[in-house]
N, C-alpha and C positions, 0 to 999 in steps of 0.2 A: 367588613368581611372577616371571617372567623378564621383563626390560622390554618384549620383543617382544610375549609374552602380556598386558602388562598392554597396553597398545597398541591392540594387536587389541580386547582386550574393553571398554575404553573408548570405543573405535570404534563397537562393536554397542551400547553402550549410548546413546550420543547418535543412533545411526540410529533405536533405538525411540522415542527422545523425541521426533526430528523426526518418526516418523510419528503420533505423538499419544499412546501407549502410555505409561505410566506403570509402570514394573515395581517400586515400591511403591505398594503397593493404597494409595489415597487413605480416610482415614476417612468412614465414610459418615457424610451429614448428615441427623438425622432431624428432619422437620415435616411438617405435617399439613392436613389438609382439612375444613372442613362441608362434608357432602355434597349440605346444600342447593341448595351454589352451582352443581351440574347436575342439578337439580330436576326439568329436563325430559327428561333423560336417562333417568333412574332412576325415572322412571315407566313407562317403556315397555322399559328392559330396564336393572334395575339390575346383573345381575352382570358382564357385558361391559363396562359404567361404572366397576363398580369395577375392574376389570383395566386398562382403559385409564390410570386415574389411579396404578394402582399402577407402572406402566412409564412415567410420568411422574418419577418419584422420590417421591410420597408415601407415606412409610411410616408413617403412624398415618391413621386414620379417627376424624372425629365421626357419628356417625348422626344420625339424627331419625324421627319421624312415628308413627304409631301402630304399627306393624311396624317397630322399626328393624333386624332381621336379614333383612330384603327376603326371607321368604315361606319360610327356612331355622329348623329346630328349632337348638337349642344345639349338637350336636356336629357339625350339616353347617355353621353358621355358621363355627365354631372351626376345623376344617377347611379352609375353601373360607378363610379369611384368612391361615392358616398358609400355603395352598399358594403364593399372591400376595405372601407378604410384608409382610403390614399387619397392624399391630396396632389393634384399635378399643379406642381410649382412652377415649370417653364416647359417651353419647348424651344428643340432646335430649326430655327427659322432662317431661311437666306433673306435675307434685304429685299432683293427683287421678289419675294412672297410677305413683306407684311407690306396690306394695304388696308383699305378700311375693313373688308370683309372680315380678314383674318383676326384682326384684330377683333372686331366683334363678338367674334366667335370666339376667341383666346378669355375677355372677358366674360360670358358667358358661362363657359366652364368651370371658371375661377384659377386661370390662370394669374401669377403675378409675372413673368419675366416674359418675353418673345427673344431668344438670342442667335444673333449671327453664327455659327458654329465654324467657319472658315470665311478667310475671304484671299488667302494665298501670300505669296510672298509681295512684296512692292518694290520699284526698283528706284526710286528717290524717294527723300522727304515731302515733298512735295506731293507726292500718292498717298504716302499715306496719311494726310493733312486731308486728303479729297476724301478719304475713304472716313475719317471722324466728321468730315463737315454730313457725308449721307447717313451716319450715326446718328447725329443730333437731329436730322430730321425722320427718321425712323423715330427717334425719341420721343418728340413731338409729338408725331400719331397715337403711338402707344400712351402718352399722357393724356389726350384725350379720354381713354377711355381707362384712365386707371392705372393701366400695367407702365412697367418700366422696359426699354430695352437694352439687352447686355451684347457683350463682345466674348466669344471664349477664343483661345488662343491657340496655336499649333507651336512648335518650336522656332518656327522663320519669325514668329512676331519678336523676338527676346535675342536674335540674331545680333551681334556689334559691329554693323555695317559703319565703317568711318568715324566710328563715334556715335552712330546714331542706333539706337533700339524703337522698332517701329511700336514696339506696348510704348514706351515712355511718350511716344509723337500722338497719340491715341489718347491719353490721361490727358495728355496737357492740354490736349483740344478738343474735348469733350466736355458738356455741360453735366457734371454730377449730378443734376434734377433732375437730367434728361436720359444719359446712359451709365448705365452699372458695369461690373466686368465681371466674369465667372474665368476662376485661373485654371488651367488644368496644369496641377501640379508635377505630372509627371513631365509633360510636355518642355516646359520650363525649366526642369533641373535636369532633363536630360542634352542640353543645349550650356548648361554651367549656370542657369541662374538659382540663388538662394531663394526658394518661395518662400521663406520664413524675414527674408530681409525685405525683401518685395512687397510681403502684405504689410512690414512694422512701414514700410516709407509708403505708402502709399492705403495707409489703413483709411476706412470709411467706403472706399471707393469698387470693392470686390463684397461683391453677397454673395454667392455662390463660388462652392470650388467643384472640382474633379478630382475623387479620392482614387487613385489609381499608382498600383506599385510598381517598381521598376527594382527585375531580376537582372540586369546587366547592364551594358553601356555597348561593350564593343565585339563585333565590329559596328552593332547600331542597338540602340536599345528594345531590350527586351521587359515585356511583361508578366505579372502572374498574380496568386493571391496575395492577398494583404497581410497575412500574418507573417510573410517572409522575402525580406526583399533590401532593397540599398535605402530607402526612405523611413522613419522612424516617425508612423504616425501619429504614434499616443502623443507625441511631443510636438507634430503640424499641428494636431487638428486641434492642443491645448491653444498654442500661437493665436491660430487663425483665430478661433472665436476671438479673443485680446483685441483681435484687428478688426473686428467688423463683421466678419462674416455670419452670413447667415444658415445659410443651407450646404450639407455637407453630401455632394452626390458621386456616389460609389459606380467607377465605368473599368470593364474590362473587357480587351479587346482581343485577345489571345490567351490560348488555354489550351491545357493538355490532355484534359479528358473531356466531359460534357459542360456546355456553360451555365444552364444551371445548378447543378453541381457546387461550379467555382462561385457563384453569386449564394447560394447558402454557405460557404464558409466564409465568404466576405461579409455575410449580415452578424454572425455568430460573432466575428471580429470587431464590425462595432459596436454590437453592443459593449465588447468589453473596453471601448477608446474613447465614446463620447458621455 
């Protein structure tokens, strides 16, 4: 190339950058969504909710509720998610709903995870020893056909009853091959646990979090957007990947204006974190 030429075309290349153009594609970053956290959306018109979120930058979904393909059989689901761009990584499932159907159908879509999303407080060791042993066979099933099943937590699970934390009675008796955990980080540090100490002792065993901020503590905690709050996630969610994780899902459950709204400046925010 002649110095004139290269000149010239160094020219045209700094005129696209100043106009914002990036003429190598940037890798894209992927994270993800509870869909809970426009709850009120997606009851009155979930497919337009999810489109919106997918032109936000969310490129994985978690479902929930008793329908979590919002009213779509398996191959209009798979479909209508391909077309958008999102992959549904998990959905929120009770226990007493995975059975073979569901599962089925979870694989189908291409779901990887089916997870517990409560199961409440427990009043001995012993309960919560019953409740890992119906884990593993929830596990089980789900290996069957592929998927993994996980645990997500509320803050009673991380509770220091006696010396006893019902998460740690749960890790220790559960099959890793069998069941995964999804941490929800807020829940956890609002109760005094370290998520960041949590995932290094217990790295491998958590593929999924709940990226969700916490604007207060007392008198109970409070929530909001992600770029401002008591949690410091540029520095969770460097951790977490460290530890295992896999999937990073962005849930908000409280807001002061409109939730989608708050769910596009939580996307804006990861992109600038992962």
């Amino acid at each position: 190339m002649k110095r004139r030429q290269f000149i010239q075309s160094g020219a045209a290349f700094a005129a696209l950058a100043t106009a914002g153009l990036d003429v190598f594609a940037a890798k894209k970053k992927d994270f993800g969504c509870q869909l809970y956290s426009v709850r009120d959306k997606m009851s009155k018109d979930p497919i337009n909710t999810m489109r919106a979120l997918a032109k936000m930058g969310y490129t994985q979904f978690e479902s929930y509720s008793k329908d979590p393909y919002w009213g779509m059989n398996a191959a209009e689901a798979k479909a209508f998610f391909k077309e958008i761009g999102v992959s549904v990584i998990s959905s929120h499932t009770g226990v007493p709903d995975i059975n073979t159907a569901s599962v089925e159908k979870a694989k189908e879509v291409g779901l990887k995870y089916l997870i517990s999303p409560m199961i409440g407080p427990q009043k001995s060791e012993d309960e919560w020893k019953r409740r890992a042993e119906e884990f593993n066979k929830a596990g089980e099933l789900c290996k069957q056909y592929g998927l993994k099943f996980g645990y997500h937590n509320h803050g009673y699970s991380f509770e220091n009853k006696n010396g006893v934390k019902g998460q740690e009675i749960l890790l220790a008796n559960t099959d890793p091959k069998l069941v995964i955990f999804e941490l929800d980080i807020f829940w956890a540090e609002a109760v005094g646990e370290s998520c960041v100490a949590h995932l290094q002792k217990y790295a491998g065993r958590y593929d999924l979090v709940h990226v969700k901020q916490m604007t207060g503590r007392d008198p109970r905690p409070t929530q909001g957007v992600l770029s401002s709050g008591l949690l410091d996630y540029k520095k969770i969610i460097a951790d977490a990947k460290k530890a295992g994780v896999k999937y990073f899902m962005v849930e908000q459950e409280q807001y002061a204006g409109d939730s989608l709204d708050a769910m596009q400046e939580n996307a804006v925010y990861m992109k600038s974190v992962m």
